[in-house]
C-alpha positions, 0 to 999 in steps of 0.5 A: 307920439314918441316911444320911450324904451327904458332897460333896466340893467346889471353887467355879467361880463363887462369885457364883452358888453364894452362891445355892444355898448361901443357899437348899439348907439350907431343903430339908436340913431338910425332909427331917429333914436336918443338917449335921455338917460345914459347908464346910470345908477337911480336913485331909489325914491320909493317901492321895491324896484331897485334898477342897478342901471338905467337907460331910457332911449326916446325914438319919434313914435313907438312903432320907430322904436319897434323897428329899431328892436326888430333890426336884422342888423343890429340883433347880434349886438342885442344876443350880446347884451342878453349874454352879457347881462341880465336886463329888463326891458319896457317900450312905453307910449309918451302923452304928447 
């Protein structure tokens, strides 16, 4: 079944993050990765959360988006996103 990973997200230093955000597509896809929802600003529906940005990245299975997590290659750019911004991140299973 297909991995969803979904970050909840509000930029610190944007000069910074333009980095992680230019390069962090490159390894998405390596990983058989997509976006399907792309730095957005939600709109509230109901409840308490309120996301500032969202990302929501669909990979074939949640073990591939696990891999993409564990990327020794790609770990500098994740240290620049934990810097960068403060962020909220979730790996869900899809149902089909």
């Amino acid at each position: 079944m297909k991995g969803y990973l979904v970050l909840d997200f509000s930029i610190k230093v944007l000069e910074s993050f333009l980095e992680y955000a230019e390069k962090i597509p490159t390894f998405i896809e390596k990983h058989g990765g997509r976006y399907i929802v792309k730095g957005v600003v939600p709109e509230k529906m109901e409840g308490n959360w309120i996301p500032e940005r969202l990302v929501i990245l669909e990979f074939p299975s949640t073990e591939k988006a696990k891999e993409f997590l564990a990327d020794p290659e790609a770990q500098d750019l994740f240290e620049i996103r934990h810097k960068t911004t403060n962020s909220q991140l979730i790996l869900a299973e899809g149902c089909i």
